[in-house]
N, C-alpha and C positions, 0 to 999 in steps of 0.2 A: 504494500500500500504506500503510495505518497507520504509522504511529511512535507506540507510547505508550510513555510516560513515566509511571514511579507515584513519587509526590513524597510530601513530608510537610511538614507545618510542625509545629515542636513551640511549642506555646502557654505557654508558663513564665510563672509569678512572680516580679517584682521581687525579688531578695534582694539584702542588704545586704553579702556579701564572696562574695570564688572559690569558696571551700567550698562555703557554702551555696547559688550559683549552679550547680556542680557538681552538687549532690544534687539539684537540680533538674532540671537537662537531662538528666542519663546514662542514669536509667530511661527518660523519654521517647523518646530514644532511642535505647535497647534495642528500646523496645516496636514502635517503627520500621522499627528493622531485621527483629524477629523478623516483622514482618507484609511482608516485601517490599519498600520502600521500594527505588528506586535511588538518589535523591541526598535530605538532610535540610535545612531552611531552618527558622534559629533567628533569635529577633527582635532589635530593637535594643537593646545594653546588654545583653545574653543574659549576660556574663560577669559582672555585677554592676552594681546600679543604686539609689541611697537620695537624697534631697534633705537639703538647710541651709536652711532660709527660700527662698528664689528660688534657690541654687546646685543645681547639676547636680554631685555628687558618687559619681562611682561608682566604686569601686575602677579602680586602673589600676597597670600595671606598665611598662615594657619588652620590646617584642611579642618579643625574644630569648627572655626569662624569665618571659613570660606564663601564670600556672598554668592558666588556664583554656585558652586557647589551647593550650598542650601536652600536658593531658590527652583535649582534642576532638581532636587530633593522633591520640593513642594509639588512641582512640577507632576512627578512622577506617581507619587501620592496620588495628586487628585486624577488623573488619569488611568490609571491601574497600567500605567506600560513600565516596562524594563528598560532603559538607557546609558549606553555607553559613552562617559565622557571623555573623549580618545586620550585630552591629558589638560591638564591643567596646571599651574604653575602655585607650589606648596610650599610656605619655608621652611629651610633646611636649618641646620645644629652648626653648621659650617661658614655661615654667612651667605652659601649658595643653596640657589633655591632645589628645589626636587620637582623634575617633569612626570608628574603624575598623572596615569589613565585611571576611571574608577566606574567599577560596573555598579550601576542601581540597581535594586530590585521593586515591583510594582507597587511596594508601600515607600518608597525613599532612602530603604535603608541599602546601607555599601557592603553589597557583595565579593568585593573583591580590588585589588591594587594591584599596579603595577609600577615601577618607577622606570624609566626609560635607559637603558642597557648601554647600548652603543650612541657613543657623542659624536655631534656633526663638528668637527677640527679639520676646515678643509683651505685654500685658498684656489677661488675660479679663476680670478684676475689679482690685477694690480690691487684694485678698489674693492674686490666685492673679498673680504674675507670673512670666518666666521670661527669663532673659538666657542664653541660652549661649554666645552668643560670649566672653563674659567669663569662662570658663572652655573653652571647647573652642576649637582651632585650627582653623579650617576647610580644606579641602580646595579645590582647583580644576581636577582634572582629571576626565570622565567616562571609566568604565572596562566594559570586555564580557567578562564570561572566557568563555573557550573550554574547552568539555567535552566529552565525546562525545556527549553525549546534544544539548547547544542549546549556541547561542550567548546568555548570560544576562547582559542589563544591568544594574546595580546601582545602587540609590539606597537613601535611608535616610530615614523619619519624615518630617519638614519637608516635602522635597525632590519627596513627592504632589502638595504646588501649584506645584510650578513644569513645566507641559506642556511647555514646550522642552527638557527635558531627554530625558524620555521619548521624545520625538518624534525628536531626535537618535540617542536608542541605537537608536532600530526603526529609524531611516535608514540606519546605521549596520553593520545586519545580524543586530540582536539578535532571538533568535524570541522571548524569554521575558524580561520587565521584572521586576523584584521588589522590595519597598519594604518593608523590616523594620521595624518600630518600636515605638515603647514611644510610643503615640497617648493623648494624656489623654482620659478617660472624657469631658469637657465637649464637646471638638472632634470628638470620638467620636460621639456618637452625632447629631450636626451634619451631618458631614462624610465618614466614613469610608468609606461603601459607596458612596455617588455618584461619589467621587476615585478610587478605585478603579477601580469600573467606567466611569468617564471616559477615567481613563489607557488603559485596555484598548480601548473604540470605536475612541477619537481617532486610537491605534497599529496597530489589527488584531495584537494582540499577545498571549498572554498574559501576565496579569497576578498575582504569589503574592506576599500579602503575611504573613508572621507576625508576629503583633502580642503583645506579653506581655497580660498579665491581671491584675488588683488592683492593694490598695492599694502603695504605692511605701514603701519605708520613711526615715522624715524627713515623709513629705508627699506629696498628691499621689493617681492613683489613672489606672494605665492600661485602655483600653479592652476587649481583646479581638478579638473576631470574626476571626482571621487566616481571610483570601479567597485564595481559588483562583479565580480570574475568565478566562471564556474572553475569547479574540478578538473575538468578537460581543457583549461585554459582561455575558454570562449567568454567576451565582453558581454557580460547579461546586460551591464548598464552605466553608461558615462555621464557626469556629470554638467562636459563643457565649460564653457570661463563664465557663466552667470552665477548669481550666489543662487540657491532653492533647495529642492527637495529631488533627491535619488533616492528611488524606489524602486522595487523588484521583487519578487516571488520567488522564493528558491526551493526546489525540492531536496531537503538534504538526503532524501535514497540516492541523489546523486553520487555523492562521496561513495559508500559501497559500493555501487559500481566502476564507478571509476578504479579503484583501488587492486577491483575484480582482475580489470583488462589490464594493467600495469602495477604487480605490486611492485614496486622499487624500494616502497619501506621496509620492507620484510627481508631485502638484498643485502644488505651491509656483510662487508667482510674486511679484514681486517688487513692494514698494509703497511710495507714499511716505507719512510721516503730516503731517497738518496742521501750517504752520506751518514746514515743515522743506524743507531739498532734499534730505535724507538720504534714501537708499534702504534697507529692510533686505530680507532674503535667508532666510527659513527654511532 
């Protein structure tokens, strides 16, 4: 029999405090909820997100006192839906913040965390550099929540190019991988829908990512397109460069079968590499 699942991503704009991130999300969804949606996936930074020059500055509170966080709470409550807030910006013990995802459950309460893994420390250009570790705490544990609907791995931005992660949560028992972010327009339109539907082959998984849209304020400018990617690698649904609502219907009997015609998770063996007597072990 079938299992579907009708998902949403909502596509937001960078805004520069909670407010204004709020006035952003809440119509969207609304618009969500009022169309069916069972569970919601908002992107990375969802709760606010501006640059300094190279800094990664985005409002953050204390996830206790988090306004953004407690109003998606309320949110969630009065709605009876599940929502994934792809990550939000939390303070850390260190003076740097922590890039936090956090699953709701249909009364508000938080299912599950994840802190963002792998840091964007890259330079495109001259001008366009970015250090986040030097302002975000990074995280080191990978995380699966459990909901009724899937069991949903969580990763965040960066964390698309690193396949052993992915490969882990599908090993793991995740049916559905997800990858919020706030992807800049340059590595965007490079990178995005290949990674994507990479992550998705490689796993027999699927694969939702919600990605924000526009300019960033301070700088900067994210990409769009949030994907809904089947198992077999196929664009269920794009989001394009408007901010709204991505939405889709997924059957997750997909993932068994997919996994059916290609187990490749089941393959791992073990190798040595040159030069080394080190064995690794997917």
């Amino acid at each position: 029999m079938p299992r579907p699942l009708d998902i949403a991503c909502l596509q937001t704009r960078p805004r520069p405090d909670f407010r204004s991130a709020l006035d952003e999300a809440l119509p969207l969804a609304e618009a969500a909820a009022k169309a069916g949606a069972d569970i919601l996936f908002l992107p990375e930074y969802c709760g606010g997100l501006k640059t300094e020059g190279p800094a990664i500055t985005p409002p953050s509170a204390p996830e206790e006192e988090h306004p953004f966080l407690r109003e998606m709470q309320r949110f969630a409550r009065a709605r009876k839906l599940w929502i994934n807030l792809g990550s939000i910006a939390v303070d850390g013990r260190d003076g740097r913040i922590i890039n936090r995802g956090l699953m709701l459950d249909d009364t508000g309460a938080i299912r599950g965390r994840y802190d963002k893994i792998n840091m964007f420390d890259i330079q495109l250009s001259e001008t366009e550099v970015f250090r986040e570790s030097e302002y975000v705490s990074p995280g080191s544990r990978a995380v699966i929540h459990d909901t009724p609907f899937a069991r949903i791995g969580h990763t965040i931005c960066y964390d698309l190019r690193f396949p052993e992660l992915f490969r882990r949560l599908a090993q793991a028992g995740a049916d559905i991988l997800i990858c919020p972010a706030a992807f800049t327009r340059k590595t965007g339109e490079a990178h995005w829908h290949v990674l994507n539907r990479a992550r998705a082959i490689e796993t027999t998984r699927f694969v939702i990512s919600a990605c924000a849209i526009g300019p960033v304020p301070g700088g900067g400018e994210c990409y769009g397109h949030s994907l809904v990617v089947s198992p077999w690698g196929e664009v269920l649904s794009d989001g394009g460069t408007l901010p709204g609502v991505v939405q889709a219907r997924i059957d997750l009997d997909a993932v068994a079968k997919a996994q059916a015609r290609i187990p490749s998770l089941t393959h791992d063996r073990p190798f040595s590499l040159p030069g080394s007597s080190q064995r690794s072990v997917a």
